[in-house]
C-alpha positions as CSV (number, residue, x, y, z in Angstrom):
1,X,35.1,21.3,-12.8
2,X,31.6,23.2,-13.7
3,X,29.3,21.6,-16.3
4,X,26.2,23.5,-17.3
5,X,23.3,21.0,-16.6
6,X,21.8,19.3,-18.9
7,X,18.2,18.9,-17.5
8,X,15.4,20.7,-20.3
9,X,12.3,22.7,-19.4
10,X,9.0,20.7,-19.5
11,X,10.4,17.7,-21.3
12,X,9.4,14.2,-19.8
13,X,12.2,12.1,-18.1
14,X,12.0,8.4,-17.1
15,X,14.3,7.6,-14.5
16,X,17.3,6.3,-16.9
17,X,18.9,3.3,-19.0
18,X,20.5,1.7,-16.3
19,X,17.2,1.4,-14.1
20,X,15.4,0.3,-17.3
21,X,18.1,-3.3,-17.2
22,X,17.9,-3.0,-13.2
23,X,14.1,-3.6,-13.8
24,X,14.7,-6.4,-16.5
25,X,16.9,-8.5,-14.4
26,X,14.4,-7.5,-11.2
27,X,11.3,-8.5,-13.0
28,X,12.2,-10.2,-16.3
29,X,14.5,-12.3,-15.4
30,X,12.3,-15.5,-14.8
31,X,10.7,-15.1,-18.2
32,X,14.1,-15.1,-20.2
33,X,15.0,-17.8,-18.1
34,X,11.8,-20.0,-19.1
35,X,12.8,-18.8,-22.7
36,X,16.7,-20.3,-22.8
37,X,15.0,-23.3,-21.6
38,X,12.5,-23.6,-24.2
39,X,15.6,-22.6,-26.9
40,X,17.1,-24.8,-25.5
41,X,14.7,-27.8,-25.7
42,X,14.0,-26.7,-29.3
43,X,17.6,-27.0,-30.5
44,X,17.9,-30.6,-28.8
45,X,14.9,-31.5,-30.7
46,X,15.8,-30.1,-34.4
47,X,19.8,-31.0,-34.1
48,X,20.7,-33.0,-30.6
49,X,19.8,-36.2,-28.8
50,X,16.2,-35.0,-28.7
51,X,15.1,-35.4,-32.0
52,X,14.8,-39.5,-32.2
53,X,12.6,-39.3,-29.0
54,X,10.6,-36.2,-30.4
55,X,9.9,-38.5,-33.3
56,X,8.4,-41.3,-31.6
57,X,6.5,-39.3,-29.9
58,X,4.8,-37.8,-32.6
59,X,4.2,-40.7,-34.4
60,X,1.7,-41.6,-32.0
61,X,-0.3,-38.7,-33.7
62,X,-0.1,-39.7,-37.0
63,X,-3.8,-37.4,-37.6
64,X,-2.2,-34.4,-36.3
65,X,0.5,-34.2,-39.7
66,X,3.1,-32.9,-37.0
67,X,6.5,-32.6,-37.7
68,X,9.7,-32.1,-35.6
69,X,10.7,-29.2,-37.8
70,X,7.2,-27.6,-36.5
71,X,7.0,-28.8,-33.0
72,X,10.5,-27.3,-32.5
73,X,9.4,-24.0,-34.4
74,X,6.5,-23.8,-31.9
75,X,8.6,-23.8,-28.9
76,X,11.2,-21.5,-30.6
77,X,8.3,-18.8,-30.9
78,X,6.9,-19.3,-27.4
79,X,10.2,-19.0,-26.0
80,X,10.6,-15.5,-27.9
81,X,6.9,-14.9,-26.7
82,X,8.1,-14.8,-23.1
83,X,11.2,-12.8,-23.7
84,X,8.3,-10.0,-24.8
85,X,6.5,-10.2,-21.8
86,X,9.3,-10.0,-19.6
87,X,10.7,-6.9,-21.4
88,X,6.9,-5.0,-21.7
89,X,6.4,-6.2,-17.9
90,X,9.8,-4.1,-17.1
91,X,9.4,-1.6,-19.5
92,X,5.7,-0.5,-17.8
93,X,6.9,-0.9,-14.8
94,X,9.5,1.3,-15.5
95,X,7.7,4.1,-17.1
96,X,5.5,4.6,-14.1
97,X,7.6,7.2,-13.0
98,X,8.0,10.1,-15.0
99,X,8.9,13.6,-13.7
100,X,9.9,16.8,-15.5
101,X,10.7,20.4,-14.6
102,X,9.7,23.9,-15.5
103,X,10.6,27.3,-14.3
104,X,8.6,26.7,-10.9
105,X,8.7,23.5,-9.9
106,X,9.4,20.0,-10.1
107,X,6.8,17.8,-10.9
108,X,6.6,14.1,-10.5
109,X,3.7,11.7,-12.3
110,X,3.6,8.6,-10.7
111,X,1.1,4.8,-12.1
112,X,-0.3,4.1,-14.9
113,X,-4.1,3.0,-14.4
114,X,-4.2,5.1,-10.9
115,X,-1.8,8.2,-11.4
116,X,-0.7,10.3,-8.4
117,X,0.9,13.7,-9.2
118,X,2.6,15.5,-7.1
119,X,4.1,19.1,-7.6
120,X,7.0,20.7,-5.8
121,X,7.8,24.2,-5.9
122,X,11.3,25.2,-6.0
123,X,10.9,28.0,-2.5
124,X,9.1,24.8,-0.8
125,X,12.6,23.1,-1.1
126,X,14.9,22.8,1.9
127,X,17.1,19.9,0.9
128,X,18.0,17.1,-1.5
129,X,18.3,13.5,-0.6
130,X,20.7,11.1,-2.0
131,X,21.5,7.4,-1.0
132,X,23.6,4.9,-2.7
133,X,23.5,1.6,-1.1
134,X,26.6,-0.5,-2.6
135,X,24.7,-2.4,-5.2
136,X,23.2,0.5,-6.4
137,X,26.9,2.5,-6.9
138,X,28.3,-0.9,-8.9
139,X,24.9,-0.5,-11.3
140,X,25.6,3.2,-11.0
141,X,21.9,3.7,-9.6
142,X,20.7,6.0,-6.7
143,X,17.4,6.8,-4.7
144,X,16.5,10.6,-4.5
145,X,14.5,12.4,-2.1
146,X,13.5,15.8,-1.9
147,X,12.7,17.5,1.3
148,X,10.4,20.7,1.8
149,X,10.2,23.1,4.8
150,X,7.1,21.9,6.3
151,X,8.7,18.4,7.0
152,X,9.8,18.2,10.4
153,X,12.2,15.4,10.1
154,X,14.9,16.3,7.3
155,X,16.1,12.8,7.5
156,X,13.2,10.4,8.3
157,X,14.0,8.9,5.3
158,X,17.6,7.6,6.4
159,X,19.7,5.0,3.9
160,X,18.1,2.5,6.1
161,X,14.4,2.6,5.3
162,X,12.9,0.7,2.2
163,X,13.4,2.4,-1.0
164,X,9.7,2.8,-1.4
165,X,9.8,5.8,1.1
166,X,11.9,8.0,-1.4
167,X,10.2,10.0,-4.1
168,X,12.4,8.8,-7.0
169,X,13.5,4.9,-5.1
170,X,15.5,4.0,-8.5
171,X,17.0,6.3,-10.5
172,X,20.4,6.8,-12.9
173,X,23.0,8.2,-10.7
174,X,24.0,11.0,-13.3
175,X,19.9,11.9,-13.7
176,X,19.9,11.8,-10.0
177,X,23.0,14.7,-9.5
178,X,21.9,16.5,-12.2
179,X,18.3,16.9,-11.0
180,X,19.7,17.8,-7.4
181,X,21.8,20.4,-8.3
182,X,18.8,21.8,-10.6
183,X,16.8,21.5,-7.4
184,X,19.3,23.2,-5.1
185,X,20.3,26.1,-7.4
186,X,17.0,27.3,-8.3
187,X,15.8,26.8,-4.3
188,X,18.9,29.0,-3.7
189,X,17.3,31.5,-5.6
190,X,19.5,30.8,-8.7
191,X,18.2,31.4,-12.2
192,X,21.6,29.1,-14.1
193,X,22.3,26.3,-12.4
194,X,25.4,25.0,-12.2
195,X,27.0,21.7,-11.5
196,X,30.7,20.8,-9.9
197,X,31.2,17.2,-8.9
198,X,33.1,16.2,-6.1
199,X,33.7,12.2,-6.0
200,X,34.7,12.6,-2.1
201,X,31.1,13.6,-1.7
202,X,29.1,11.7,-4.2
203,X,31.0,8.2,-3.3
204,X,30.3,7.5,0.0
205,X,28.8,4.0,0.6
206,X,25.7,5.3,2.2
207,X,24.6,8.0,1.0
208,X,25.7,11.7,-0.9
209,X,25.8,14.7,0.6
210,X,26.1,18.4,-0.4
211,X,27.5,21.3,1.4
212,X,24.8,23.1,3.8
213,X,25.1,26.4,2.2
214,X,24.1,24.9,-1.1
215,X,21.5,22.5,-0.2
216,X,19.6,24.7,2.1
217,X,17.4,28.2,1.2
218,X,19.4,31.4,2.4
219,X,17.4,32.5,5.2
């Protein structure tokens, strides 16, 4: 089955939905955590067996004019204080990657204080990397690596090397097919990319793989 792809000329992707929550659990997940404790602690306080203690306690503070009501309030808001930083901490870290495509080349734009850019012309293209370790395929995620022809190694960045070493370490597994069939058309020399999936290549455990005649530059 043939889909035209879906990939736009010189508009800015992020590497997908599903890495945005893969980043929230990664990196949030202490904050919201902290937060259903502090809900927590606030409802005890306002409804549950918390609230006679609460009281006593504040009535050692009779200047402050302190009630429950507000002390509970207080932690309510600080809990959903920490649910924002947790999601602005994954979101940023999340839109450090940003890539896009024209008629030449791909280019990736990579930090946010510090940004590295890198530019990848489509002839400079010899093959397209794709690894999907098994937690990855259940959060339907892959790592993507592109490979030019003045790398000696095609594969020195095997499945089992960090995901740092990849260009694109997280990305949405449908972003990521899309992108390397974009890449492998146009390095092939063709001007409307086209895309047929085949599940026996794209569901390996490892890693995906392409046929050589599609993946490589005609000589």
């Amino acid at each position: 089955m043939y889909n035209i792809v879906m990939l736009e000329y010189d508009k800015v992707y992020h590497c997908g939905r599903r890495s945005l929550t893969f980043f929230l659990v990664r990196y949030g997940w202490i904050f919201f955590t902290l937060a259903g404790f502090l809900f927590y602690l606030a409802f005890q306080m306002y409804f549950g067996e918390l609230q006679d203690e609460t009281n006593v306690f504040l009535s050692q503070f009779p200047d402050l004019y302190i009630t429950v009501s507000m002390f509970s309030q207080w932690i309510a808001m600080l809990a959903i204080s920490l649910i924002i930083v947790g999601y602005v901490r994954s979101k940023v870290l999340h839109r450090k990657i940003r890539f896009k495509i024209d008629k030449h080349a791909f280019h990736l734009r990579e930090g946010l204080f510090m940004i590295k850019e890198s530019v990848i012309p489509y002839q400079q293209i010899s093959n397209v990397h794709l690894v999907r370790p098994y937690f990855y395929r259940l959060l339907g995620l892959a790592r993507l690596d592109i490979m030019t022809v003045s790398d000696k190694d095609v594969l020195r960045r095997s499945s089992g090397n960090k995901s740092g070493d990849f260009l694109l370490p997280l990305i949405d597994t449908k972003i990521a097919r899309e992108l390397a069939q974009h890449l492998m058309h146009h390095a092939a020399g063709k001007t409307k990319p086209v895309y047929e999936e085949d599940e026996d290549i794209y569901d390996t455990e490892i890693e995906d793989t392409v046929e050589e005649e599609t993946t490589s530059k005609p000589e």
